[in-house]
N, C-alpha and C positions, 0 to 999 in steps of 0.2 A: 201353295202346295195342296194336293187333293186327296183329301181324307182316305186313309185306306180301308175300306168298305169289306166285308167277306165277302158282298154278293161282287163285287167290284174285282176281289181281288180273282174270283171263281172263275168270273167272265174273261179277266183278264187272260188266265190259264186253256179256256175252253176254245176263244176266239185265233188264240197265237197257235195252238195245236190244229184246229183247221186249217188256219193260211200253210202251215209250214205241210200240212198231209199235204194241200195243193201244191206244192212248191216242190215236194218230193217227188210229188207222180210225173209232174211237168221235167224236170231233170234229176232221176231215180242216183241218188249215191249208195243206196240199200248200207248205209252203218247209221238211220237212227228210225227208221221201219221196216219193218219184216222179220224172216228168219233169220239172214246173217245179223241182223242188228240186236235181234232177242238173243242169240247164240252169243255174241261176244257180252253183253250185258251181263247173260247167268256166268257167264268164265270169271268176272272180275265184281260182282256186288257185292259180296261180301254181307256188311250188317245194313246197305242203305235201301231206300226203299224205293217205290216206285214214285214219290214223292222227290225223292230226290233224282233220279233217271228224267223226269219231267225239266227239271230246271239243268239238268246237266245239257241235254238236246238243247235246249233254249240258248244256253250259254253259247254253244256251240255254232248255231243259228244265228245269233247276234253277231256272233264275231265274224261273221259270212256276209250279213247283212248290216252295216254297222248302226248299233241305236235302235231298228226297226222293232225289234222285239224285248226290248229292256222294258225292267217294268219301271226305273227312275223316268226312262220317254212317257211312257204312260200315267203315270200318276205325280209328274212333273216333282221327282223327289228330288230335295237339295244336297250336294256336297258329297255326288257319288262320283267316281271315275267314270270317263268315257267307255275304258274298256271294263268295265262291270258292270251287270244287267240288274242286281238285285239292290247290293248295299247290304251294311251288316243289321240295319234294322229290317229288313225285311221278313216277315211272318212266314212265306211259302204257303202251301200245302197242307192239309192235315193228310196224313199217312189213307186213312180212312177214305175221304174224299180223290184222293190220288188215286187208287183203285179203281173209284168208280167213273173218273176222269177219263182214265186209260182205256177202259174197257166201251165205253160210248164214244169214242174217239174212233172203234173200229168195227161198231155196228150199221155203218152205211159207208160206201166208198168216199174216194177222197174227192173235194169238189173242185168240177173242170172249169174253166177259167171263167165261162160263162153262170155258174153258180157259187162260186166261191167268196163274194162280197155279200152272197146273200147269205151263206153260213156265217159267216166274220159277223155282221150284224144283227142276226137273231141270234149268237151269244150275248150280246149286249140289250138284247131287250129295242133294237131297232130297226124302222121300216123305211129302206131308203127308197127314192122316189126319184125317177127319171127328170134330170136336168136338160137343160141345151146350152153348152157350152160355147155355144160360138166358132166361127175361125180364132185358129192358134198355126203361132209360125213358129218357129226357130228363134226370133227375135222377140217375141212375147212374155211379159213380166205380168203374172198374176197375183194377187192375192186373193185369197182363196177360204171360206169357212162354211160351214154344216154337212156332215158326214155325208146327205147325198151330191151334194157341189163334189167334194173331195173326190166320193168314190166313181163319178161321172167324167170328172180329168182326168182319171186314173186310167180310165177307161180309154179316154181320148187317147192321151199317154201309149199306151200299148198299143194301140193302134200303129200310131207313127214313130218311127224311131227315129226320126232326126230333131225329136223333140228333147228335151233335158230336165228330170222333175227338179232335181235340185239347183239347176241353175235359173227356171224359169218361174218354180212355183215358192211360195210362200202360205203357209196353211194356220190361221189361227182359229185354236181349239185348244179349250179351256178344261171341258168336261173329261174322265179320266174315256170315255166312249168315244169320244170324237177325235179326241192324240192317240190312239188307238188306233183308229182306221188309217188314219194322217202318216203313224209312221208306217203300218203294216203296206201302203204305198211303195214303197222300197221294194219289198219282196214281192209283191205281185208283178214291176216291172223289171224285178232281177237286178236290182242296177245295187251298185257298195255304197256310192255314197248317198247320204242321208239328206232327208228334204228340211227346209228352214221349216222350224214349227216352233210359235206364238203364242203366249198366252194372252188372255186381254189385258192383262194388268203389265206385260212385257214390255220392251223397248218399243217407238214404232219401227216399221219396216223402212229400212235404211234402201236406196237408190232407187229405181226408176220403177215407177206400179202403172203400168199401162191400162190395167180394169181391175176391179175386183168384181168377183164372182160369188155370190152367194145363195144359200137354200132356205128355205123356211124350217126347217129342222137346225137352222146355225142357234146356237142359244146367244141371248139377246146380249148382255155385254160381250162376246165375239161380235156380233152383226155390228155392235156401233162403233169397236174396235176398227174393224176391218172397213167398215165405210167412211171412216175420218181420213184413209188413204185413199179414197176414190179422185178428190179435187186436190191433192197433196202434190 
């Protein structure tokens, strides 16, 4: 399980509010940005804050997307439900910090598909670097590690759609930064179901691994994880 960090848990909050502005602008439902969504917010808050409006959207999000934006996917916590994003031990938000969250959240537009992993990773303090991924078919079994490996299939991914992230790809990442990008995958290619993600110390990767794929950004127990499946 990976330690819950405030700067960790910050990033977590600052990186899923970017994907999801992308995500918004790309298919607008206007009920968790803009007017209509501020309009129905002030009708019903009552005593909660914008600390909680944050994790309500998330919630929401999640169950759109399933797993992608839970912070149990991300900081791989134990013995929480599928369908809940937080768990009852989760910290949130300081009220304080949520303000300020919200308000930097809409001091630049939202980012278009071609900037948007690059906002996701400078919340986290990372600098992803152009992979070559190879031919990828339909029939292609990867495993997969270091956020710019990830966010380069992801890439590929969108690209083609006769491709299948969760049927094809397998992504281990340990760091609470790297299952972060891994699942936010989901919602950049739109898709509900959820990609296999790994830890090093997880099960190995059960059926058939045609390549693994890896970055120099993969951290080192993933890269040896993941490359004991290369001759497997």
């Amino acid at each position: 399980m990976s330690s819950l960090e405030t700067a960790h848990i910050a990033s977590y909050y600052a990186a899923s509010l970017a994907c999801l502005r992308f995500a918004e602008a790309r298919h607008p439902t206007h009920r968790r940005f803009g007017a209509d969504a501020d309009a129905v917010w002030e009708s019903f808050r009552g005593h909660l804050t914008t600390a909680d409006r944050i994790d309500l959207l998330l919630r929401d999000a999640d169950a759109q997307w399933r797993g992608a934006l839970a912070a149990w996917t991300t900081f791989a916590l134990p013995a929480v439900a599928d369908d809940e994003p937080f768990g009852t031990g989760w910290p949130g938000l300081d009220p304080v910090d949520a303000e300020e969250l919200w308000r930097h959240v809409f001091r630049a537009p939202a980012a278009a598909e071609a900037s948007v992993w690059s906002a996701v990773a400078s919340k986290w303090k990372l600098a992803p670097r152009p992979v070559d991924v190879g031919a990828i078919d339909a029939s292609s079994k990867l495993v997969v590690t270091g956020p710019s490996a990830i966010i380069a299939l992801a890439v590929a991914f969108r690209a083609n759609r006769d491709l299948s992230w969760s049927e094809q790809i397998t992504c281990i990442a340990t760091p609470p930064a790297h299952r972060h990008v891994a699942s936010l995958a989901a919602v950049f290619l739109n898709t509900t179901e959820p990609g296999r993600l790994l830890e090093s110390t997880g099960a190995r990767v059960t059926g058939r691994v045609d390549r693994v794929l890896a970055s120099p950004d993969a951290a080192a127990d993933d890269l040896a994880f993941a490359l004991a499946h290369e001759s497997a």
